[in-house]
MILOKOL-330049 format. One record per residue (C-alpha): residue number from 0; y, x, z. Coordinates in steps of 0.02 Angstrom, whole numbers, plus 50000, padded with zeros to 5 digits. Example, Ala and Ser with C-alpha at 12.3 -4.5 7.8 and 13.67 -1.06 7.14 Angstrom:
<atoms>
   koldren      yy      xx      zz
         0   49775   50615   50390
         1   49947   50684   50357
</atoms>
This chain:
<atoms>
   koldren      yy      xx      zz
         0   61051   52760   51560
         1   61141   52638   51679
         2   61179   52456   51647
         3   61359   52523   51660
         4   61343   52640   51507
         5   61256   52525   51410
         6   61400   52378   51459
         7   61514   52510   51396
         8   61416   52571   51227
         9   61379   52728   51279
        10   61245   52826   51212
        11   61115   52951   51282
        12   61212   53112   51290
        13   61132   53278   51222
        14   61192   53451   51279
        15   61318   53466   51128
        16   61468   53412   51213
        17   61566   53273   51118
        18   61745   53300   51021
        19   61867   53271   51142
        20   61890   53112   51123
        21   62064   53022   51081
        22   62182   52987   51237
        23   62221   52804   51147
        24   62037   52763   51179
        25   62058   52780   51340
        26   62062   52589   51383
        27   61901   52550   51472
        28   61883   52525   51672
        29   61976   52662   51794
        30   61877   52777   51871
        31   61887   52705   52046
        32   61801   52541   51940
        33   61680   52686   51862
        34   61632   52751   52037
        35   61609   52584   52103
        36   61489   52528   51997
        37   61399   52684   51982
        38   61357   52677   52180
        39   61284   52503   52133
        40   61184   52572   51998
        41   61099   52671   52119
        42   61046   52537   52231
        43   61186   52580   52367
        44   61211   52424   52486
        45   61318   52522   52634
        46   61450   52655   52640
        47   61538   52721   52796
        48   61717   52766   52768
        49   61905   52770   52789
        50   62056   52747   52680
        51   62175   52873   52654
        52   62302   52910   52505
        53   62204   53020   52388
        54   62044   52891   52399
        55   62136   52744   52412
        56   62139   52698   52205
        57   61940   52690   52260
        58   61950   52565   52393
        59   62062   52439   52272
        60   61891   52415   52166
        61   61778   52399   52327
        62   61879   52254   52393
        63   61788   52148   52214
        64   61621   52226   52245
        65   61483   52099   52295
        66   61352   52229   52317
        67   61442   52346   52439
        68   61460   52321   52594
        69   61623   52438   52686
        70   61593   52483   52849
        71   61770   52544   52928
        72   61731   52679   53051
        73   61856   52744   53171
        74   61838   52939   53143
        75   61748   53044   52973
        76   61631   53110   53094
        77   61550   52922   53130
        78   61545   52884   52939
        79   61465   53051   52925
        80   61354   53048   53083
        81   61296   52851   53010
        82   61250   52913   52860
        83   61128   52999   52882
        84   61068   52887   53029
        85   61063   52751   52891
        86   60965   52894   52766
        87   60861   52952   52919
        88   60807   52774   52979
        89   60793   52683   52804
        90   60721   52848   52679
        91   60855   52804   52549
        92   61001   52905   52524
        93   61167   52888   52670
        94   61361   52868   52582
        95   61513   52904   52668
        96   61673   52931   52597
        97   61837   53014   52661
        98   62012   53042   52593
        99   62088   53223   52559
       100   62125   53355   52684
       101   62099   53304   52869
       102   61980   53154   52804
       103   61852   53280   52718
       104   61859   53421   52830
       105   61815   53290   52964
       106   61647   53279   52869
       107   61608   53457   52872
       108   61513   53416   53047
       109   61408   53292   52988
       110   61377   53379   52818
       111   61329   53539   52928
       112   61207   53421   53006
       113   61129   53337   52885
       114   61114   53515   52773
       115   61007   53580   52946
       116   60909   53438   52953
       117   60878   53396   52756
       118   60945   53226   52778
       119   60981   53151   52593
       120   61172   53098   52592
       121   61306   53058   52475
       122   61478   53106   52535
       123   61624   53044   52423
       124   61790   53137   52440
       125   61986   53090   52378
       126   62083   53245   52303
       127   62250   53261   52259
       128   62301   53246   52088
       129   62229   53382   51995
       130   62398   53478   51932
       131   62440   53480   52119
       132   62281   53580   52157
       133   62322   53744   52246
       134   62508   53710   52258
       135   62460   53659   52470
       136   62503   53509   52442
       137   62510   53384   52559
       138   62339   53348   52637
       139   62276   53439   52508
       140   62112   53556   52539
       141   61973   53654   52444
       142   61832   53543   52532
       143   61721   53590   52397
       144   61749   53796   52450
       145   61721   53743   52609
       146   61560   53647   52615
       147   61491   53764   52493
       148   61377   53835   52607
       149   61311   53675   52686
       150   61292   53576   52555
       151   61129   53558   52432
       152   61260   53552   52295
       153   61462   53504   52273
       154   61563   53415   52131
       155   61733   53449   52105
       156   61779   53290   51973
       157   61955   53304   51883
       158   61903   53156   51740
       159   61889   53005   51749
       160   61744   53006   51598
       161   61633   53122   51716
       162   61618   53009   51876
       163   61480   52913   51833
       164   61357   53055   51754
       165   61411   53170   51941
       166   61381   53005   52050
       167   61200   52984   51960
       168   61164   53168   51983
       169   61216   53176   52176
       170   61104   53036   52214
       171   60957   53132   52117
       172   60982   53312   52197
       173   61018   53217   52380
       174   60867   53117   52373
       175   60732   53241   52274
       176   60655   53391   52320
       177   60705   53456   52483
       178   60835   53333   52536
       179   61012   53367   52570
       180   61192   53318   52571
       181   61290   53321   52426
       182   61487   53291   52406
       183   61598   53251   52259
       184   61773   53278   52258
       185   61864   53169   52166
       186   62051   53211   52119
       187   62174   53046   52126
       188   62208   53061   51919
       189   62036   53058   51879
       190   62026   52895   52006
       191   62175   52821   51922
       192   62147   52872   51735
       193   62039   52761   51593
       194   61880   52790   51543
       195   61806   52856   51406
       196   61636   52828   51305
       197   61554   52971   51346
       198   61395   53022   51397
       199   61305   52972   51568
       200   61133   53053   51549
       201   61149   53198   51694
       202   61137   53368   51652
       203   61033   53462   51772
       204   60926   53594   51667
       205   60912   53718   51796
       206   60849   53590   51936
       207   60658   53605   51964
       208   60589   53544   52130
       209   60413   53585   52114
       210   60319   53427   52187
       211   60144   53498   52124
       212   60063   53638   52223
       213   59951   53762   52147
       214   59745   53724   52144
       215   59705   53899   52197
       216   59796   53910   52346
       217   59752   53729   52425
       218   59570   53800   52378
       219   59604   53954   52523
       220   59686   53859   52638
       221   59545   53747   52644
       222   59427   53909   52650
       223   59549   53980   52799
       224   59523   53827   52906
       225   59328   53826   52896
       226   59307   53996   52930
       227   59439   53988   53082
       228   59399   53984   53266
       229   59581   53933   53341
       230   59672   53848   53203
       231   59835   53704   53249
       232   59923   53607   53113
       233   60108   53665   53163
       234   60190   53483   53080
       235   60378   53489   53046
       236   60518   53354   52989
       237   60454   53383   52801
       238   60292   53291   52831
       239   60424   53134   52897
       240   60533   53140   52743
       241   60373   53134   52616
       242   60320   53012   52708
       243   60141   53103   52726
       244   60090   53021   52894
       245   59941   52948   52822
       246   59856   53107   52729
       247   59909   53200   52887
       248   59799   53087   53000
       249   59666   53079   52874
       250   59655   53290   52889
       251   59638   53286   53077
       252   59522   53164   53095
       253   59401   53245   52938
       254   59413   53426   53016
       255   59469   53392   53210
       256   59612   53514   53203
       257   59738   53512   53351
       258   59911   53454   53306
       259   60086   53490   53371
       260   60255   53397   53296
       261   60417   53472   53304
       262   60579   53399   53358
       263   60589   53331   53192
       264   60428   53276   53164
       265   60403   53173   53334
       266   60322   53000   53262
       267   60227   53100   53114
       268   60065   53080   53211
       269   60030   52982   53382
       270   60076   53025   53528
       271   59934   52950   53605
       272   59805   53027   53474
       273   59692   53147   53561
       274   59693   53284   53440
       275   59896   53270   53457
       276   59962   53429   53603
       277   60137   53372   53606
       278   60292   53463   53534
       279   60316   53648   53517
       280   60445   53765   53579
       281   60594   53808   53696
       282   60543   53624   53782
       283   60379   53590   53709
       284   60230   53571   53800
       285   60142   53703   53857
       286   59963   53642   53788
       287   60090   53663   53619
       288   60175   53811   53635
       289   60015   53902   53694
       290   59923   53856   53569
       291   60012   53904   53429
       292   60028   54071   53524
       293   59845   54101   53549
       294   59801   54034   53382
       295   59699   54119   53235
       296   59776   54007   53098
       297   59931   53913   53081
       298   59945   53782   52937
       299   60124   53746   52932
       300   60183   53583   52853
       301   60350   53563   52817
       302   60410   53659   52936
       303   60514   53844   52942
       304   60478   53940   53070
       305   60655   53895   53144
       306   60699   54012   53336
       307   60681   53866   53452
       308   60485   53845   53408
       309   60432   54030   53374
       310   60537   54126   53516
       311   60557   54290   53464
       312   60488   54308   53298
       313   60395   54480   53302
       314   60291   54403   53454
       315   60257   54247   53402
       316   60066   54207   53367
       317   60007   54396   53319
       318   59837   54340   53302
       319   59870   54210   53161
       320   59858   54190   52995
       321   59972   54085   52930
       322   59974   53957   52769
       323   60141   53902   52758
       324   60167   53726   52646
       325   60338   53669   52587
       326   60452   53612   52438
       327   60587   53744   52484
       328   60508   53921   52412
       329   60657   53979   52522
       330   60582   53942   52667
       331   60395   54018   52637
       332   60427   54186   52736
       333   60585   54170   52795
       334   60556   54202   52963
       335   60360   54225   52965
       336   60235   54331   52849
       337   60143   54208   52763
       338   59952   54250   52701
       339   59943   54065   52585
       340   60116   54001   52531
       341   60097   53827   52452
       342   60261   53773   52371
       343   60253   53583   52346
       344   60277   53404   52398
       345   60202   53412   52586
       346   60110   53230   52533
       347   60032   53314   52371
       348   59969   53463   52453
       349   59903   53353   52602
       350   59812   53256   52485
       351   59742   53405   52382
       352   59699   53499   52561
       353   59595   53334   52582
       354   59476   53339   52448
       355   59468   53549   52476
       356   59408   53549   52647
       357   59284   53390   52596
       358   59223   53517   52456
       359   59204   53649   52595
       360   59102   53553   52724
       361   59002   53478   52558
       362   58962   53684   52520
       363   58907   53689   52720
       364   59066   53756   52791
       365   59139   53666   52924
       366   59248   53740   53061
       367   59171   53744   53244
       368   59315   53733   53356
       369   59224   53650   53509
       370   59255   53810   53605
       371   59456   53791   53561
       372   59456   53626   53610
       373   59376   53677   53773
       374   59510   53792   53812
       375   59657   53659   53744
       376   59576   53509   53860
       377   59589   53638   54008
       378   59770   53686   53988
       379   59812   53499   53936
       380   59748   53446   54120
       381   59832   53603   54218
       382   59998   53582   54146
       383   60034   53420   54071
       384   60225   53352   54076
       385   60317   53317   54237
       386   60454   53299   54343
       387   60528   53343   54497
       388   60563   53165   54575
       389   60742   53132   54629
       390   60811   53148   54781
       391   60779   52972   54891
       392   60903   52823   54820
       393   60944   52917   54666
       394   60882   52909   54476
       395   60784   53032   54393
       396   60840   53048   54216
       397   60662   53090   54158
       398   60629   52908   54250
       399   60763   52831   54167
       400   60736   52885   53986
       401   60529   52844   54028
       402   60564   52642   54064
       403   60708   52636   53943
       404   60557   52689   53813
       405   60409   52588   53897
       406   60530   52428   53917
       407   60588   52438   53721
       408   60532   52284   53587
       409   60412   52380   53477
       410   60479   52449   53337
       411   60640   52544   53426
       412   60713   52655   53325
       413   60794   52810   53462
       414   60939   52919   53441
       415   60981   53052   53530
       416   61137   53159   53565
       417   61108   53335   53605
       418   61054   53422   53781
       419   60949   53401   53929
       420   60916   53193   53858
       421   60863   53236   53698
       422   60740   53355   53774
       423   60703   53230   53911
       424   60675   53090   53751
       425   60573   53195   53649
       426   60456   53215   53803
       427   60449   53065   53894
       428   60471   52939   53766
       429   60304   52895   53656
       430   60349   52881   53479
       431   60172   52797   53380
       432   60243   52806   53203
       433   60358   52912   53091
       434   60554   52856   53075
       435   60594   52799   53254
       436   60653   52967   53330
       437   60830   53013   53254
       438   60898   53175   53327
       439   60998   53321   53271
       440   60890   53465   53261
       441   60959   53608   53186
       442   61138   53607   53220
       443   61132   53517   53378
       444   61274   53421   53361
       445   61360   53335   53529
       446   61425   53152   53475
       447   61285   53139   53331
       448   61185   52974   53437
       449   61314   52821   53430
       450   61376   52841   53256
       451   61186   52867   53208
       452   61124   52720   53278
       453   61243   52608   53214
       454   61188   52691   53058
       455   61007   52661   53080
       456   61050   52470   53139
       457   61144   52440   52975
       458   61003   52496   52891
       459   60866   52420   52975
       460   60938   52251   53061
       461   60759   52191   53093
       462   60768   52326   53217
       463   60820   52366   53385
       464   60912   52529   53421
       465   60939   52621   53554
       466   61041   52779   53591
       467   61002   52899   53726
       468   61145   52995   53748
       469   61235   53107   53877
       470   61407   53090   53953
       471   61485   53251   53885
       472   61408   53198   53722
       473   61456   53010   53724
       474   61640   53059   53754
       475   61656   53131   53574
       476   61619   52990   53460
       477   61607   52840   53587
       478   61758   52754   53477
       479   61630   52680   53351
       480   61575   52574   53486
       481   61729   52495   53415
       482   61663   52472   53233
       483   61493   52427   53293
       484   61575   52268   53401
       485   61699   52233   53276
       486   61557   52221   53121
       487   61436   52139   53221
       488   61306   52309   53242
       489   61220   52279   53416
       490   61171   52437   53452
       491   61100   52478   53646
       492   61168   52640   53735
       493   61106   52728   53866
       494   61210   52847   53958
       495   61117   52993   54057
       496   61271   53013   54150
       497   61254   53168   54281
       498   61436   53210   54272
       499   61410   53382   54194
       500   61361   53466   54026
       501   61177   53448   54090
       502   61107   53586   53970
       503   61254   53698   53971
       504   61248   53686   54195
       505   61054   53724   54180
       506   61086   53906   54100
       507   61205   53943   54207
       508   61091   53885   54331
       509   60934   54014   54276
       510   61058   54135   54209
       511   61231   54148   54262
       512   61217   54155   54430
       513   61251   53979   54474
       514   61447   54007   54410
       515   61467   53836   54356
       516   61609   53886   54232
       517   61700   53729   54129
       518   61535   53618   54121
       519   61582   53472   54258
       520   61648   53313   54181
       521   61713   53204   54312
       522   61850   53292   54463
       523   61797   53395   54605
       524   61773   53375   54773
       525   61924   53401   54885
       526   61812   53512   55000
       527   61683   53532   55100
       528   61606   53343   55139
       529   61723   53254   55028
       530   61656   53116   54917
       531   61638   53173   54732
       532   61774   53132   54638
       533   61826   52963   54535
       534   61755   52915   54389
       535   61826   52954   54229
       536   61831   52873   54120
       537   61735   52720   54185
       538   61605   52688   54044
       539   61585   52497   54103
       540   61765   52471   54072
       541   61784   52568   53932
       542   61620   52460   53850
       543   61715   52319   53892
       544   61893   52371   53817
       545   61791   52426   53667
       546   61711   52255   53645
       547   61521   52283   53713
       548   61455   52226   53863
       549   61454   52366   54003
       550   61327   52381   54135
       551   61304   52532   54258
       552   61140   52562   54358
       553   61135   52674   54496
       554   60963   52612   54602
       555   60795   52653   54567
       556   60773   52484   54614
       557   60877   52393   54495
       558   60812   52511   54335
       559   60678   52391   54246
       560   60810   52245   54282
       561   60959   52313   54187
       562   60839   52401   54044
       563   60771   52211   54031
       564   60968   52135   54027
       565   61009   52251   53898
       566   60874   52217   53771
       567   60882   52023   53789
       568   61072   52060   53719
       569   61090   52065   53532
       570   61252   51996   53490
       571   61357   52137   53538
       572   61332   52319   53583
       573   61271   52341   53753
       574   61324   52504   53843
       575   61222   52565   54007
       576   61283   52692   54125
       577   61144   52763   54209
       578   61208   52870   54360
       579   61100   53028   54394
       580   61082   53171   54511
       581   61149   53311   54440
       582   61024   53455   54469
       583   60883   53392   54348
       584   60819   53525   54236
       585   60702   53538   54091
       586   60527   53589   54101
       587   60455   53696   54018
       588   60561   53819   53945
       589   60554   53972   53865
       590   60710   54073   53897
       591   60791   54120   53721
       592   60763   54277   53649
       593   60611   54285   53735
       594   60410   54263   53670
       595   60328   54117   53691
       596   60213   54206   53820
       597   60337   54190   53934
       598   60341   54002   53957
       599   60388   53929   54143
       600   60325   53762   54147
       601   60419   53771   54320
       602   60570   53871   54393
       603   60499   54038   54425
       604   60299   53954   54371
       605   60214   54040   54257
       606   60072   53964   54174
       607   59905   54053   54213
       608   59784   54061   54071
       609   59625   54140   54144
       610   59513   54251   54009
       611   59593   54315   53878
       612   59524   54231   53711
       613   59403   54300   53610
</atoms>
């Protein structure tokens, strides 16, 4: 029960449900008050939002509040986007709120986001009065029909006696199990009316994560892995959010498995660890990718199998077995037959696999993977990550994002928009420990990086934060620049800027022909010989009219100097406009739709892999 019920004298509730009570009793706080203190009850310090008329009897009560702090974003998108920076950077569960209509459909991005990437948020919604519902009334829309499908749950509240039992159970379903985001609706009456005493104790009865796996099957997995010749520990985003770093390094170094981290899971083991192979998939390494294709067992933790890691599914890995660990059932054989599903907290089974495999090499089983490693150690020298340089006076990107990473205070938390400089990040960019690589993963969403880092900097001040993003990207949410200067969030941005939707050129570069359709950002050339057109906008000046201090780096020469300028700055957001040359491309790649077999770690390069494993 909260401190609020108890203020009140309300009682534990029971699944009877109370006689309606008398409208005359209806004298204590509103339920704007209600919600208020409810999001203090549950340890809330931060919410992202913007007033509008169906949420504004909310903001009236969070103008007393001396718990919450209101940060006033410029667009939904950034509260949303900050969110679950905040949730992804701090482990504790992101709020935004929005008004009705235009305001919560303006979260659907974010929510889409944060549902693909199991980020826990809370996203508070105003409604119009509930007699008014379905009448189309003004701003008026069925946000909870729409989100239905990316959310881990939805509230539609309509009294005022009900706000503080929903608020406690969207902060329990966002934050357990398999995270997620979860909105509540709230209609204006239900804001404006009295409360009642009634009960608070949420009423969740057919809500079971399952943190506990089952004995039997930790007991095979750990029989699977002594008795393989080729296995890898495929590591995914879940081992992050169960913050199962620890148990994870304490399996690799008892058995000596190889390791490869997903997108999501950069930072869940080192980098510089030499069991670690790098990242798998479209952009992973190719040590990564090829192992997990030439493998004879695949532990999965926390991870699902998603299209950008496995290729196409029917040829991925067809000589593994596969135990596949996670809280989501759902997931377990989604995409991939699984021979062991273990359905539990990745943390709990990591710690049961533990003591297994100890039992196993106890009993005189211990895997022999020398040969394995052999083959790994060979691959890892012939193809390890590269780039083409650039052409003589101009940047690299790979270069750039490399000393913007090496020249960072330890402890740099990195966001990332979405493109050819997330990929670029994820590769050249050494993350050590888990919760300083923010991304979006899943539904790749252009304009995620500024709002997320000022996110992550509200909830981790002690830190500094840096966004890598792109110029197509930074163009879609760049306006929270304004709430960062204006609430004191000195935030550090680097812009990749190569005057083109980098990713978007590069297909059409390998496979449309070079038909550069819609995908350059700044004007073209008059004709042949004529300079490339102005700049627009200017990102220095726009920093500047935005309140941060704009810098723009063009020289090879100059690059440590202006990465060194920008971090000694911390009392305003520092934006950095790194000019590139435009014809950079990711390496490797494996061309969508395609098996991982097919990797290039080069434009028209093949990997060659000698003798064909036994």
């Amino acid at each position: 029960m909260t401190d609020y019920a108890m203020e009140l004298g309300w009682e534990a509730g029971t699944d009877v449900p109370p006689p309606a009570p008398d409208p005359a009793d209806a004298t204590g706080p509103t339920g704007a008050q209600a919600l208020i203190r409810a999001l203090e009850d549950e340890g809330v310090d931060t919410v992202f939002g913007i007033p509008g008329g169906a949420v504004l009897p909310a903001y009236d009560p969070l103008m007393d509040s001396t718990r919450l702090r209101h940060v006033l974003v410029r667009h939904e998108q950034g509260a949303g986007h900050a969110a679950t920076g905040y949730a992804q950077a701090t482990g504790r569960v992101g709020v935004c709120m929005a008004t009705s209509g235009p305001g919560a459909t303006n979260l659907v991005t974010p929510i889409a986001d944060a549902y693909m990437d199991s980020v826990p948020i809370v996203a508070v919604t105003g409604q119009v009065p509930s007699a008014m519902i379905g009448t189309d009334a003004f701003q008026e829309a069925d946000i909870c029909g729409i989100t239905v499908p990316i959310t881990k749950h939805n509230y539609l509240v309509t009294e005022p006696d009900d706000i503080p039992r929903v608020i406690a159970e969207a902060f329990h379903i966002a934050a357990s199990g398999r995270p997620g985001p979860v909105l509540v609706d709230i209609t204006k009456d239900a804001l404006q009316g009295r409360t009642r005493a009634r009960s608070v104790t949420p009423a969740l009865p057919g809500y079971r994560p399952v943190p506990r796996p089952h004995g039997k099957q930790v007991r095979e997995a750990a029989r699977l892995l002594a008795e393989a010749a080729r296995p890898v520990l495929y590591v995914g985003g879940g081992v992050v959010k169960a913050g199962a770093a620890r148990e994870l390094m304490t399996l690799v170094e008892l058995t000596g498995a190889p390791v490869t981290t997903t997108l999501m899971a950069l930072g869940a083991f080192p980098d510089s660890h030499p069991r670690h192979l790098g990242m798998p998939g479209m952009h992973g390494t190719v040590t990564a990718v090829t192992a997990l294709q030439k493998s004879d067992l695949i532990i999965a933790l926390g991870a699902r199998f998603d299209d950008r890691v496995t290729g196409r599914p029917d040829g991925f890995a067809p000589e593994a077995k596969v135990v596949h660990v996670d809280v989501d059932p759902a997931e377990i054989g989604k995409i991939r037959a699984v021979d062991v599903p273990i359905v539990g907290d990745v943390r709990e089974v990591l710690q049961e696999l533990v003591a297994a495999v100890r039992a196993e090499h106890e009993a005189g089983n211990r895997g022999d993977y020398a040969g394995w490693w052999g083959r790994l150690e060979d691959w890892r020298t012939r193809y390890p990550l590269g780039y083409v340089p650039a052409p003589a006076g101009r940047l690299a990107p790979q270069q750039v994002i490399e000393r913007v990473g090496r020249l960072a205070p330890p402890g740099t938390i990195f966001t990332a928009g979405v493109g050819q400089h997330q990929m670029w990040a994820s590769q050249f960019i050494r993350f050590e420990e888990p919760g300083r690589w923010l991304n979006s993963g899943g539904a790749g969403t252009m304009g995620y990086a500024v709002p997320a880092a000022m996110g992550a900097r509200v909830g981790r001040p002690d830190r500094t934060v840096w966004a890598i993003d792109g110029d197509g990207c930074f163009q879609m949410t760049n306006q929270e620049l304004v709430t960062c200067a204006l609430n004191n969030i000195p935030i550090k941005v680097a812009i990749i800027n190569n005057g083109a939707l980098g990713m978007v050129r590069q297909w059409q570069t390998l496979f449309y022909e070079q038909r550069y359709s819609q995908t350059t950002l700044h004007a073209q050339p008059a004709g042949p010989g004529a300079e490339p057109g102005t700049r627009v906008p200017d990102f220095v000046l726009l920093a500047e009219a935005m309140g941060c201090l704009g810098l723009r780096c063009e020289r090879p020469e100059d690059l440590d100097a202006v990465i060194e300028r920008a971090n000694a700055v911390d009392d305003r957001p520092v934006v950095v406009d790194f000019v590139v040359h435009q014809d950079a491309m990711v390496w490797p790649m494996v061309a969508a739709g395609t098996s991982n077999d097919e990797i290039q770690f080069a434009l028209g390069m093949r990997p060659d892999f000698g003798d064909a494993l036994e």
